[in-house]
N, C-alpha and C positions, 0 to 999 in steps of 0.2 A: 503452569501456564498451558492452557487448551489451544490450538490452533486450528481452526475449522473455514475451509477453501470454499467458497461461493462462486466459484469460476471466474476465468477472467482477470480482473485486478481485485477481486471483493475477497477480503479475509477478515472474520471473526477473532478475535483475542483473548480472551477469558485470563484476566491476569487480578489480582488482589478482589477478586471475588466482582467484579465490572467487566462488562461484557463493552470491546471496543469493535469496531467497524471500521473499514477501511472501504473507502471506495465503490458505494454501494451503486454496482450495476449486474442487475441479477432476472428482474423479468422480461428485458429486450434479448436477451441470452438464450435461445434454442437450446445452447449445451446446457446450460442449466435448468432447463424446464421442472426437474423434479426438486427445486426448492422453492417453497413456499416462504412470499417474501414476509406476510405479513404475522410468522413466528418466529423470525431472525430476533433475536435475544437484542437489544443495543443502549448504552448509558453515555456512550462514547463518540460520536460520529466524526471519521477524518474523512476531507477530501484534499485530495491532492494537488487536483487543477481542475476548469471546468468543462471537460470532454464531457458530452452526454455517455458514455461509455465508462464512466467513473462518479457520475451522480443522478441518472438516471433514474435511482429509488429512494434518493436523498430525502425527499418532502414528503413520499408517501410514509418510508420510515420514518423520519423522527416526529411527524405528525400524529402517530398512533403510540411511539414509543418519549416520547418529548426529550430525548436525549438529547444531551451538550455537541453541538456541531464543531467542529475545530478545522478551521478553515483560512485561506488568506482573506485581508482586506475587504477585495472587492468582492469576492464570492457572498463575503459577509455582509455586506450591501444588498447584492444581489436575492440572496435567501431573505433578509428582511423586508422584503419588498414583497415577499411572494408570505409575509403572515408569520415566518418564522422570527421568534426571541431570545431562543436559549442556543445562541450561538456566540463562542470565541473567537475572537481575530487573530491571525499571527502573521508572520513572515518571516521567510526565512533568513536564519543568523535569531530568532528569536526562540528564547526559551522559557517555559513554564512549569510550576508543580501542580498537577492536580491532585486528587485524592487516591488515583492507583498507580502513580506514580510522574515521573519529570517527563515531557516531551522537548525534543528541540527540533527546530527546523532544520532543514537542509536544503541547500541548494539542487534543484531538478531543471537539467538541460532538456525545454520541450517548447512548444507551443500552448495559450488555454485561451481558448471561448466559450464562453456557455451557449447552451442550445440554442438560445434565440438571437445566436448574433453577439450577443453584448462582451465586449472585456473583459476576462478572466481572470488579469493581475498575473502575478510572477506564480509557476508551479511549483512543488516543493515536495522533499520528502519530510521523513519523520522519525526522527531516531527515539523511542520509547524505553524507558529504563524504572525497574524496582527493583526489590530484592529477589522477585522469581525473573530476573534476569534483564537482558538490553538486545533488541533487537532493530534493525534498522528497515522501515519502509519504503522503499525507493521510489513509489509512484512511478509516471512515465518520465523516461529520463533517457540520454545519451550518455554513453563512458564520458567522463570530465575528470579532468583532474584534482579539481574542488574534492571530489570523495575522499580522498588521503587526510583531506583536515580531520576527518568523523575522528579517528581512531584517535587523533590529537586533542579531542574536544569532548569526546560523548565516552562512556565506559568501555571495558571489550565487548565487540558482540556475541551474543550469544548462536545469534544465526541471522540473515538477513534475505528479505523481498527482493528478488531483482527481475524485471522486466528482461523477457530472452526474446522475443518472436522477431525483432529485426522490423525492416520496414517504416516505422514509426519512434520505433526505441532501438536501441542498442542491442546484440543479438547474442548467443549464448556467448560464443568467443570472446566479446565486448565483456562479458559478465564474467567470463575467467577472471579478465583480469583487473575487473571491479572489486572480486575478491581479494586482491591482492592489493587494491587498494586500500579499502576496508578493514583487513586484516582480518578476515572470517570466511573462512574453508566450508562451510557448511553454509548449501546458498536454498532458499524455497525461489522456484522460478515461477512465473506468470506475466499475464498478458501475451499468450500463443496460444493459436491452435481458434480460437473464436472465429475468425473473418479471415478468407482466403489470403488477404496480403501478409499474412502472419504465421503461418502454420509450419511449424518445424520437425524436422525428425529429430524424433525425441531420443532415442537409443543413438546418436551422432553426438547428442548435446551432453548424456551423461558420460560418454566418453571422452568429449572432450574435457571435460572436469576431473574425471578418474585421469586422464594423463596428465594432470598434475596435481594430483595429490589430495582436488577437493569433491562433495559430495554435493552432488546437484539433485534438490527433493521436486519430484513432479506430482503432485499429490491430486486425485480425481477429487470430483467436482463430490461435493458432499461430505468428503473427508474430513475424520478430524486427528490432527497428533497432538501426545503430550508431551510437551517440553519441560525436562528438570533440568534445575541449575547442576552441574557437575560439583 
């Protein structure tokens, strides 16, 4: 499994040979200025909820790339209205197999509108699982207690998304002890450091993870890791 960071909330996935997307907001991004949206690989498109900040490059990607959108309800609405077809509905508590492996929804404590105003439906994460492993996408989200069901419900993780920048989500502290909700020591952080109401010291936030035992990945914008199953 490939993991390649598009700044922000936007991650790359590269798992059973399918290239997934998460959250594609990558050319209103300054910090990301040196990726070029319209070579992002994608088969897979998730979105979380509808902040322009997390779908932002939704319709120019999948329009070029005609990849499966996997989105709630009304987002699902919303995108077919704007010309898009090869998109799935879900919600969360719901789950599916697709071809590079199971997705389930999860509950995300946030707000969603879409850019123009309209209704966004309930946000969600997205716990993804094959045999190159299970990881969990948090989208934007507040610590809730609902997370402790994952580890009850979904396989162990292997590593998981968690939003840290505070202000909007829940902040690294909050994501301590997300981990410990989830059951998974090894956290990739995002959503920090973009827009002034969010920007964290980062060397506080891995510390605050090393004091207790877990690892907090800050990975630059363009990066990519590989993840094996142990």
């Amino acid at each position: 499994m490939n993991i390649k960071y598009y700044g922000h909330a936007c991650f790359g996935v590269e798992i059973n040979g399918k290239h997934l997307l998460f959250d594609p907001f990558i050319s209103p991004n300054p910090l990301a200025s040196a990726i070029d949206v319209d070579t992002i690989p994608c088969d897979f498109m998730f979105i979380s909820h509808g902040h322009a900040d997390h779908i932002a490059d939704a319709e120019r990607i999948a329009k070029r790339t005609n990849c499966k959108i996997i989105t709630n309800y009304e987002i699902y609405n919303w995108l077919k209205k704007k010309g898009l077809s090869n998109i799935h509905p879900m919600n969360p508590g719901g789950g599916r197999t697709f071809d590079f492996g199971t997705v389930k929804c999860v509950v995300a404590q946030h707000s969603s509108s879409l850019p123009d105003g309209t209704y966004g439906g309930s946000p969600m994460g997205f716990v993804v699982s094959s045999e190159e492993g299970c990881f969990y996408f948090a989208g934007d989200t507040a610590l809730t207690l609902d997370m402790q069901l994952i580890p009850m419900i979904c396989p162990p993780l292997s590593f998981a998304i968690l939003p840290i920048g505070s202000n909007f989500t829940m902040d690294y502290a909050d994501a301590v002890v997300a981990a410990d909700f989830i059951q998974c020591n090894t956290i990739i952080g995002c959503h920090f450091d973009t827009f002034e109401y969010i920007k964290i010291d980062k060397d506080a936030a891995k510390k605050c993870f090393e004091a207790e035992d877990k690892v907090l990945i800050l990975p630059a914008i363009g990066h990519t890791m590989k993840w094996e199953v142990e």
